[in-house]
Backbone bond lengths (Angstrom), bond angles and torsions (degrees), N, CA, C in turn:
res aa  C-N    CA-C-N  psi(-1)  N-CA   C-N-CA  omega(-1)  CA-C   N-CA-C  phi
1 X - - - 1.453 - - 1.525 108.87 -
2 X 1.192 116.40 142.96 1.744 119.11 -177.70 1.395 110.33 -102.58
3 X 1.407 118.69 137.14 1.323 105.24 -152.82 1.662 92.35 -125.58
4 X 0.959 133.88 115.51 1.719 142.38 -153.07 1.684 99.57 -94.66
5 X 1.941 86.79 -55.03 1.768 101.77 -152.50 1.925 98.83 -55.52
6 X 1.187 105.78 -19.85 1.943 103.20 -174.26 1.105 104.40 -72.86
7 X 1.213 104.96 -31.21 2.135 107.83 -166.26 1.767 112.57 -69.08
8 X 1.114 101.19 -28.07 1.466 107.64 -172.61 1.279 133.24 -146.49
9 X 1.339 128.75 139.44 1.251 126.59 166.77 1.601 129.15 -116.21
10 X 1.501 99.24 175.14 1.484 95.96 -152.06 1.625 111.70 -114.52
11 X 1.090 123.31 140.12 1.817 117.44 177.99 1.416 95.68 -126.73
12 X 1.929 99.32 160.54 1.224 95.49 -175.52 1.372 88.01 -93.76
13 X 1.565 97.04 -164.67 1.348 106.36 -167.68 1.208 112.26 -160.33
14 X 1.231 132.78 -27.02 1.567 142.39 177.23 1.506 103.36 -150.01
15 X 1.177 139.06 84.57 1.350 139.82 -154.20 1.533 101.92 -83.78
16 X 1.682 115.55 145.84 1.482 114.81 -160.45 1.431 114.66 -85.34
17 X 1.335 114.35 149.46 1.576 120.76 -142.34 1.370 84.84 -161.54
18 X 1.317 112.41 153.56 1.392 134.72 145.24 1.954 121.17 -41.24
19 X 1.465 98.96 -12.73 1.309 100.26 -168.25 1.119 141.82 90.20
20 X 1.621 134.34 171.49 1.429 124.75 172.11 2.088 98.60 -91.02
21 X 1.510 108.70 141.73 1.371 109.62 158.07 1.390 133.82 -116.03
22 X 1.817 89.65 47.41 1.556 103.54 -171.89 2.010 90.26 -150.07
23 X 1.531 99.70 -143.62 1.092 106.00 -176.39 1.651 114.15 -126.36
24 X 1.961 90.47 33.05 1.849 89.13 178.64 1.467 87.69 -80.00
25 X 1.719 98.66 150.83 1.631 130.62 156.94 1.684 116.72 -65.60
26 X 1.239 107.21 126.75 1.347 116.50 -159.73 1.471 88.16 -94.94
27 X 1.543 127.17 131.00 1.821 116.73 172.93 0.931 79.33 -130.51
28 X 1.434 101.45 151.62 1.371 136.71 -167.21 1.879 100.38 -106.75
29 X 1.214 88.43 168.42 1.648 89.34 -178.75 1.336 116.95 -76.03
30 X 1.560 143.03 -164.00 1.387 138.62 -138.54 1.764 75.44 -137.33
31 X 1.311 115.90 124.49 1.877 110.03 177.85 1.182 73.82 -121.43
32 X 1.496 111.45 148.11 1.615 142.94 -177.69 1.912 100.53 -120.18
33 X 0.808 100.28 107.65 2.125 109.78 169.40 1.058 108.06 -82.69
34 X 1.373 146.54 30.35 1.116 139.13 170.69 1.324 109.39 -64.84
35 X 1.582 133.25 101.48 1.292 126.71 166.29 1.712 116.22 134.52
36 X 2.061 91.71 -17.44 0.932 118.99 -167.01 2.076 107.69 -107.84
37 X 1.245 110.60 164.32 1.769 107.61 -176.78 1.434 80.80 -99.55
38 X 1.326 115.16 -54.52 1.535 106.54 -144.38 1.785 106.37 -133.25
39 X 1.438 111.11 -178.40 1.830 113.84 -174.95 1.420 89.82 -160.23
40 X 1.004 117.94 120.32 1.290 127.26 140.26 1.661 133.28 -94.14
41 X 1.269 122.03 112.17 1.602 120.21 -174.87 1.608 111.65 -79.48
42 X 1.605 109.38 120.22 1.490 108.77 166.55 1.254 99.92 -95.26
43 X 1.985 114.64 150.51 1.177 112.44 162.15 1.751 88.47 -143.46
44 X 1.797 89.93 158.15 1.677 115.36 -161.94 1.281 77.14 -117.96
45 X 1.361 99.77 167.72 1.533 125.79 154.31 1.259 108.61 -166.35
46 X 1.866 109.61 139.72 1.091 125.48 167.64 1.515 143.24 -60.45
47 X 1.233 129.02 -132.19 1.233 119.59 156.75 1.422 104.02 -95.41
48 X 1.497 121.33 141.23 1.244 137.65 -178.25 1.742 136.99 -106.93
49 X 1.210 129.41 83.82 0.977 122.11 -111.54 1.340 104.66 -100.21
50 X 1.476 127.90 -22.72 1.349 134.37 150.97 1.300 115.82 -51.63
51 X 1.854 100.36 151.14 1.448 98.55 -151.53 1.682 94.75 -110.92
52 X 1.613 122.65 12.63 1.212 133.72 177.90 1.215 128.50 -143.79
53 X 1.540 116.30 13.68 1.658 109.26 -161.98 1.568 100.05 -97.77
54 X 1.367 127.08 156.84 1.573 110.15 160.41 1.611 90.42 -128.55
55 X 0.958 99.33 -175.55 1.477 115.82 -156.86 2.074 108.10 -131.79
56 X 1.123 84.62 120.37 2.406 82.50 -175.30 1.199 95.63 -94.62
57 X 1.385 113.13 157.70 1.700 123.81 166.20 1.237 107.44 -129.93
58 X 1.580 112.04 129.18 1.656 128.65 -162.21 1.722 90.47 -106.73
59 X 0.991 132.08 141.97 1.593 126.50 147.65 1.700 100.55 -129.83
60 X 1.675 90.49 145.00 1.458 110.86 -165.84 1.380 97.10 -127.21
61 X 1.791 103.00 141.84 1.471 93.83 167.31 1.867 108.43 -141.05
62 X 0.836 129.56 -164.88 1.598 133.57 -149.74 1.227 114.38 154.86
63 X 1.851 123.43 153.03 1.136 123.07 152.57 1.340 123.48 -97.06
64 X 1.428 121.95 20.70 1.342 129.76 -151.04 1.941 85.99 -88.60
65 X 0.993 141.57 -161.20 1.413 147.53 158.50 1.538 129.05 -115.16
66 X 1.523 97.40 -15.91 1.359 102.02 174.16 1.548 96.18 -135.30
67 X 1.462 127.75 47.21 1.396 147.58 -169.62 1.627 104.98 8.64
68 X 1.528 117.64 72.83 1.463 114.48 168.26 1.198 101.21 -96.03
69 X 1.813 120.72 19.17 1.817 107.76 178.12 1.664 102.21 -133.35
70 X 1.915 99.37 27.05 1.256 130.13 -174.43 2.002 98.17 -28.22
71 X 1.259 124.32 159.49 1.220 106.01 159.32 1.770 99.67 -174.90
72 X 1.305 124.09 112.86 1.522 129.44 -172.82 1.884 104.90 -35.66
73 X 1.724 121.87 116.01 0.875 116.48 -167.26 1.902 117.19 -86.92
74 X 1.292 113.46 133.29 1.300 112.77 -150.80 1.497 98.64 -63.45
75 X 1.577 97.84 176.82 1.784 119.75 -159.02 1.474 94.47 -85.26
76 X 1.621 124.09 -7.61 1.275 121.92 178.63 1.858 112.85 -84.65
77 X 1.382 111.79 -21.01 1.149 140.29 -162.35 1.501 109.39 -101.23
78 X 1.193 129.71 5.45 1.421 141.58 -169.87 1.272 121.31 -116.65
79 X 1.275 166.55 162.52 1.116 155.51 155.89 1.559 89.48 -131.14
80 X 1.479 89.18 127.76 1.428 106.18 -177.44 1.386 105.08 78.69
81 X 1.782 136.24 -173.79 1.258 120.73 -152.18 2.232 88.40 -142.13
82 X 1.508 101.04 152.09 1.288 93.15 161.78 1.109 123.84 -63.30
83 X 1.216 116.22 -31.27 1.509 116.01 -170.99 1.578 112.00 -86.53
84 X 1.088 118.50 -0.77 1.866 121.31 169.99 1.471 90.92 -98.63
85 X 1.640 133.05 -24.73 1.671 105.85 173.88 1.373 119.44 -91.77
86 X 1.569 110.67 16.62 1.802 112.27 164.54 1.001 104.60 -87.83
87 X 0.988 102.95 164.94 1.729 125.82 178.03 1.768 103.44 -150.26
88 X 1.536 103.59 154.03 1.678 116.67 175.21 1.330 93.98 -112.57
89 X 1.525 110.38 -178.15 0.930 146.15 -147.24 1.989 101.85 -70.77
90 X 0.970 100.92 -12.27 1.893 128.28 -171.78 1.600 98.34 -81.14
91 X 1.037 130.25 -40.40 1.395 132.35 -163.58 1.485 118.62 -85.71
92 X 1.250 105.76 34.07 1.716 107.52 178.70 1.576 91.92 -61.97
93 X 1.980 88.11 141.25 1.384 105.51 156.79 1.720 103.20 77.93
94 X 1.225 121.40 4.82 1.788 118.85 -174.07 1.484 101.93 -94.24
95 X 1.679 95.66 176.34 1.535 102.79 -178.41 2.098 79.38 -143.24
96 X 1.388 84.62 144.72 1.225 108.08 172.77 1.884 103.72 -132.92
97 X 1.606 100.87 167.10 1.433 102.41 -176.03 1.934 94.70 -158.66
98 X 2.073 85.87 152.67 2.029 79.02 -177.11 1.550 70.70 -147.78
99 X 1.251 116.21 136.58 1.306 123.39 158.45 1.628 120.36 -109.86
100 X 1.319 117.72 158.38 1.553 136.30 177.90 1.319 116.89 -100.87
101 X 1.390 126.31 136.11 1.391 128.40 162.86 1.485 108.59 -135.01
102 X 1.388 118.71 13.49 1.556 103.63 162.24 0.939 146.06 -74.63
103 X 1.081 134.82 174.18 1.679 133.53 179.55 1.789 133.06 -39.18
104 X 1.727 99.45 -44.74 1.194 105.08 -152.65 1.614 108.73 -106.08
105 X 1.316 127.82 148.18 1.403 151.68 -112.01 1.691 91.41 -87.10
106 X 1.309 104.58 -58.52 1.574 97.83 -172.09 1.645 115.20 -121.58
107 X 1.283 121.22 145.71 1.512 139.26 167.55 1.172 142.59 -92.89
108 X 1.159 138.97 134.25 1.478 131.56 -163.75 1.327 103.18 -116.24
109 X 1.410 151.39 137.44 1.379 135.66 129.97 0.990 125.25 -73.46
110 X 1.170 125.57 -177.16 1.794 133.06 158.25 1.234 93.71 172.35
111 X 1.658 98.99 153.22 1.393 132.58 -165.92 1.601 98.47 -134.49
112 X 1.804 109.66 116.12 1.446 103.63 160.20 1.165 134.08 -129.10
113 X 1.281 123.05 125.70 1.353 123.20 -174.44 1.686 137.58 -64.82
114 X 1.025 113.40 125.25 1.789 94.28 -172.60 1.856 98.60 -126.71
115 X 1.169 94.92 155.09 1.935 99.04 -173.08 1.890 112.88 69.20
116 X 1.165 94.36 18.65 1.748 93.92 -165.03 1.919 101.98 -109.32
117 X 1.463 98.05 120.09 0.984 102.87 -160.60 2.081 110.15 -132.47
118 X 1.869 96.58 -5.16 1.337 121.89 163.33 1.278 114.12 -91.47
119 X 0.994 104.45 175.04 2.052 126.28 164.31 1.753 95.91 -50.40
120 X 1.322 107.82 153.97 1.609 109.16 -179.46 1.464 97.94 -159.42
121 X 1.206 106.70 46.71 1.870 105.70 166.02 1.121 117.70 -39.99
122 X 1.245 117.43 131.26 1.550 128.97 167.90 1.743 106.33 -177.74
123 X 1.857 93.29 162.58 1.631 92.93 -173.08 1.768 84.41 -145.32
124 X 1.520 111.89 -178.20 0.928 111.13 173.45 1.990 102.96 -159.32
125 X 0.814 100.85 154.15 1.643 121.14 -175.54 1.722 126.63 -94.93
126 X 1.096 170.22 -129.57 1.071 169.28 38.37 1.356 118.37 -85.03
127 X 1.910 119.60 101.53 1.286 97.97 -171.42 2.020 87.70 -101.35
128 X 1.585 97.64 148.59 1.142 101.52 174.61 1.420 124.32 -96.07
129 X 1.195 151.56 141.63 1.407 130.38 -173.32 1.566 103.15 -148.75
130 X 1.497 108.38 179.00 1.574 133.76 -154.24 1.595 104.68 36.99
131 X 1.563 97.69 76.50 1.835 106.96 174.70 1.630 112.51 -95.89
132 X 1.375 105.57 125.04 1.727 127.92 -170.71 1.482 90.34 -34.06
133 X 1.478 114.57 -35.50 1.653 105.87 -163.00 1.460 112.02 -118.97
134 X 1.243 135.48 144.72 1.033 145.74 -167.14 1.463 122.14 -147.71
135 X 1.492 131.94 129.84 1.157 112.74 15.34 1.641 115.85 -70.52
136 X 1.432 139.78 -176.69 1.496 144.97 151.18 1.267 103.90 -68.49
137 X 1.291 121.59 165.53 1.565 150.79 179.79 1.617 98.37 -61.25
138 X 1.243 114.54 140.66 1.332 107.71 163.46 1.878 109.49 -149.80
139 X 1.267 148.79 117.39 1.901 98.76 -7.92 1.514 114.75 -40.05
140 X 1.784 110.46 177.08 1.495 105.41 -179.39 1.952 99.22 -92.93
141 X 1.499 108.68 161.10 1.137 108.05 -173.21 1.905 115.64 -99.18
């Protein structure tokens, strides 16, 4: 049997909300991998209620702790692409995903909306995985 839930744990990251019904930028919290190889970001979205907005996804990375040495992490440094984890206004109910394999300690997401002038529910996750220690926290910490 393959056992996933030990390998990794999970942070939130954009906690679920009704959404922005404008064109504020949703940032996600600061996830720290210390301990961890890798992060992959899930993001959900609800029903979407504008009939034109799409939505970009930035990921930032840094060793700073509260990322003041923030810096958009390159397309070499990504697995998978920002622009395959946007979605428009079409994607009610989807899950998209962008994962990291670079160097540096902590990550930022954010999701921004442009033309969005409905409800834009969505949340997003960071599960972290291949952790030095095993089993992971359960709940995660």
């Amino acid at each position: 049997m393959k056992d996933l839930m030990n390998k990794v744990d999970v942070k939130p990251v954009i906690f679920p909300s009704a959404g922005p019904s404008d064109n504020t930028a949703q940032v996600g919290q600061i996830i720290d991998r210390q301990g961890f190889d890798g992060v992959t970001y899930l993001i959900q979205t609800g029903t979407l209620v504008d009939a034109d907005a799409t939505f970009t996804v930035l990921l930032e990375e840094g060793n700073a702790a509260n990322l003041s040495d923030a810096a958009t992490v390159a397309a070499a440094d990504l697995i998978g692409t920002a622009a395959l984890a946007g979605f428009t206004f079409a994607d009610d109910n989807k899950c998209r995903k962008l994962g990291y394999k670079g160097a540096k300690r902590y990550t930022r997401l954010t999701i921004t909306p442009a033309n969005n002038t409905g409800a834009a529910p969505m949340s997003a996750v960071a599960v972290l995985s291949s952790g030095m220690l095993k089993p992971t926290a359960n709940p995660p910490v």
